[in-house]
Rosetta silent file (secondary structure, phi, psi, omega in degrees, C-alpha in Angstrom):
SEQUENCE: XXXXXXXXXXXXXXXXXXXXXXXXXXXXXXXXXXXXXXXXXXXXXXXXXXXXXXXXXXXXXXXXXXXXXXXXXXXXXXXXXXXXXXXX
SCORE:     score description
SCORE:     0.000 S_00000001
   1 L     0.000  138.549 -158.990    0.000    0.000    0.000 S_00000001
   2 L  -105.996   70.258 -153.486    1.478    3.096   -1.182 S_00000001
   3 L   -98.345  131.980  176.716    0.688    6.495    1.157 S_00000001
   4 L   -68.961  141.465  176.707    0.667    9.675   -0.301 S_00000001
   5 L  -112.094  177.027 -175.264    2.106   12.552    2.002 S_00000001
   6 E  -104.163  146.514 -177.131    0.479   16.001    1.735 S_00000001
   7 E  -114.869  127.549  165.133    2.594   19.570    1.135 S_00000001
   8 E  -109.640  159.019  156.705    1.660   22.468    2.999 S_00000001
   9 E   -93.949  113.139  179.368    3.262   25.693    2.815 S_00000001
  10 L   -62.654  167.424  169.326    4.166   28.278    5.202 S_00000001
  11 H   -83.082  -39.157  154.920    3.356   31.296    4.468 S_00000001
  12 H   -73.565   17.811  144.072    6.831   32.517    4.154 S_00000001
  13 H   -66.773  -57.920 -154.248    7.544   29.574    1.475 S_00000001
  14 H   -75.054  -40.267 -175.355    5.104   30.588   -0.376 S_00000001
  15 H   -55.959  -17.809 -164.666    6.023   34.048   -0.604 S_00000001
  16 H  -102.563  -22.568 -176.159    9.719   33.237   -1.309 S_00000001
  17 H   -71.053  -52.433 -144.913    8.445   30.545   -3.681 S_00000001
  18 L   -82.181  -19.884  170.164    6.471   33.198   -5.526 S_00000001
  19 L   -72.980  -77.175 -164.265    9.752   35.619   -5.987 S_00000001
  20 L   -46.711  176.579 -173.167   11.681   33.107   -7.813 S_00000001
  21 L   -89.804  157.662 -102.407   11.441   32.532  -11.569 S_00000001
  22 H  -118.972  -65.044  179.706    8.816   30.772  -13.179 S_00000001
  23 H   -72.298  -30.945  167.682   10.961   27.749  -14.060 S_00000001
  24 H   -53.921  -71.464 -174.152   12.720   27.794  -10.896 S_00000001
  25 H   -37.324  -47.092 -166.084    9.465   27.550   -9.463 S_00000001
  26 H   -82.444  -13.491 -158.501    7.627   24.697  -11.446 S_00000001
  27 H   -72.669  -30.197  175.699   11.045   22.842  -11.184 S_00000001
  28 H   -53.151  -67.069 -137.498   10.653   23.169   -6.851 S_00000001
  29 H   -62.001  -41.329  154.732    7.171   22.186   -6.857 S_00000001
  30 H   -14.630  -75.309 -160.352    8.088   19.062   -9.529 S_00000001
  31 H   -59.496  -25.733 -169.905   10.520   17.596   -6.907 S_00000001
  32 H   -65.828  -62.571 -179.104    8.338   18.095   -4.334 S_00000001
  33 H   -90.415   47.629  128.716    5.635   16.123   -5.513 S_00000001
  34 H   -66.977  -51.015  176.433    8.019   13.400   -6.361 S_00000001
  35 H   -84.024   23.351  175.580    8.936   13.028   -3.190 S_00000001
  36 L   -91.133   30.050  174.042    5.494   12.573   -1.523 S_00000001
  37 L  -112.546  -79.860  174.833    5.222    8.816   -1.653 S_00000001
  38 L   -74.014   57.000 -164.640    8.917    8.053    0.047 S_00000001
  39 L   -76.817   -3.681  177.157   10.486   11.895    1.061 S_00000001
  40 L   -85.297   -4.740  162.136   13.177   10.551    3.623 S_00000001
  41 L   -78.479   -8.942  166.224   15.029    9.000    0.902 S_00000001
  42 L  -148.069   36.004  146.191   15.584   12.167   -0.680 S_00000001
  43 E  -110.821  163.652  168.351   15.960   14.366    2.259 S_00000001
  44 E   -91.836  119.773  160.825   19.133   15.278    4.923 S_00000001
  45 E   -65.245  110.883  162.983   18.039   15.653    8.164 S_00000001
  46 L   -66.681  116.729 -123.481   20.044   19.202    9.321 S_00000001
  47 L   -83.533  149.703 -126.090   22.312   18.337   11.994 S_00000001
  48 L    -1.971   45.288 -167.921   20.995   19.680   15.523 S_00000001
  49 L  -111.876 -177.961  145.525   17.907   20.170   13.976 S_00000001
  50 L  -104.917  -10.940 -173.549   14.696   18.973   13.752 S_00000001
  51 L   -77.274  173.109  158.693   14.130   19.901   10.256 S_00000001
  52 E  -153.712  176.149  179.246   15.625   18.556    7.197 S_00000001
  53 E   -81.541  133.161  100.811   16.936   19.515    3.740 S_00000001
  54 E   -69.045  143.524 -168.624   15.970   19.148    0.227 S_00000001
  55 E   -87.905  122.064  166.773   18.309   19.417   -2.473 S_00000001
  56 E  -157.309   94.993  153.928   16.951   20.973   -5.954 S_00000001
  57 L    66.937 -144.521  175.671   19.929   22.359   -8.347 S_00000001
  58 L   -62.360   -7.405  177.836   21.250   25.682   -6.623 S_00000001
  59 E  -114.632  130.983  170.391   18.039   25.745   -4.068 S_00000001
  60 E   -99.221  163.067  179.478   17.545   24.233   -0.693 S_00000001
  61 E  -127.023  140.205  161.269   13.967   23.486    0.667 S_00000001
  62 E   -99.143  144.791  125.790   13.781   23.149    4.782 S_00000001
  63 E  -148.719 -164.848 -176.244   11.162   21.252    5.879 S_00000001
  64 E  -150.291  146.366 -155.701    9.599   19.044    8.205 S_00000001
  65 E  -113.619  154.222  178.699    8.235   15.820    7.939 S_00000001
  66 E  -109.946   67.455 -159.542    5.021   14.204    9.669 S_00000001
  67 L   -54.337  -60.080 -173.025    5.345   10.584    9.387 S_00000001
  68 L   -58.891  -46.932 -176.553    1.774   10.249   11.929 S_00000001
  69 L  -105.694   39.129  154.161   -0.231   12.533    9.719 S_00000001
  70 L    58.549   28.649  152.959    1.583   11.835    6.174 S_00000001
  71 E   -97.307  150.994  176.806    2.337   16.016    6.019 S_00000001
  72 E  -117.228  102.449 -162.045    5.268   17.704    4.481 S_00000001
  73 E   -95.090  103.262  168.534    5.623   21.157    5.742 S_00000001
  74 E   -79.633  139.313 -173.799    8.051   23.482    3.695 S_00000001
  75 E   -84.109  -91.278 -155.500    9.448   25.735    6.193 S_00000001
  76 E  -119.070  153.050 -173.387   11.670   27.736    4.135 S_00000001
  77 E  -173.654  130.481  157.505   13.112   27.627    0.394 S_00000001
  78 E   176.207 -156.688 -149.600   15.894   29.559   -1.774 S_00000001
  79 E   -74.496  159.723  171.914   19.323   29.790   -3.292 S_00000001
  80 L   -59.311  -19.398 -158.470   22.240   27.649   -0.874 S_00000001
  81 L  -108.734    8.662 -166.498   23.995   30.768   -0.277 S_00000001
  82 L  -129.306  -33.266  163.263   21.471   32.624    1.371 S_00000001
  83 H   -23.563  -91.848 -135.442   19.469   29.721    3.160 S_00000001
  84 H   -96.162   16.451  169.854   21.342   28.563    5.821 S_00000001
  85 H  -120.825   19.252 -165.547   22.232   32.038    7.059 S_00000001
  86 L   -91.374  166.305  145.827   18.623   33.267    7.931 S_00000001
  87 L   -40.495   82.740  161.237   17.305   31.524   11.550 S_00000001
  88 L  -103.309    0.000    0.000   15.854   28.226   11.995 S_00000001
């Protein structure tokens, strides 16, 4: 049996999703819903974190995963160099 997980959005994901370019954009939301049937095989958990990483080309996605309710929460989402120096 195959369970789907569901992607919510924060509201600042969406807004920083909504900034980026049009192909940037469809390319995030692509990986994402690849990864809703298995997503811990192709996220990093960030190390004293609770969150974890996706990787797509020059952009990281934070999020956090719900294994009891099947949700995928994007946190946060932009270029690698800029990412990891905001607050989580």
């Amino acid at each position: 049996m195959v369970f789907l997980y569901q992607i919510i959005f924060s509201k600042k994901s969406e807004k920083q999703l909504s900034k980026l370019e049009k192909d940037i954009q469809k390319r995030i939301v692509g990986v994402l819903e690849r990864i809703k049937i298995r997503p811990h095989s192709y996220v990093k958990n960030l190390i004293g974190k609770s969150f974890s990483r996706l990787r797509v080309g020059d952009y990281r996605i934070i999020l956090s995963i719900d294994n009891n309710k099947l949700i995928i929460f994007v946190i946060e989402l932009g270029h690698r160099k800029k990412i990891y120096k905001n607050k989580l």
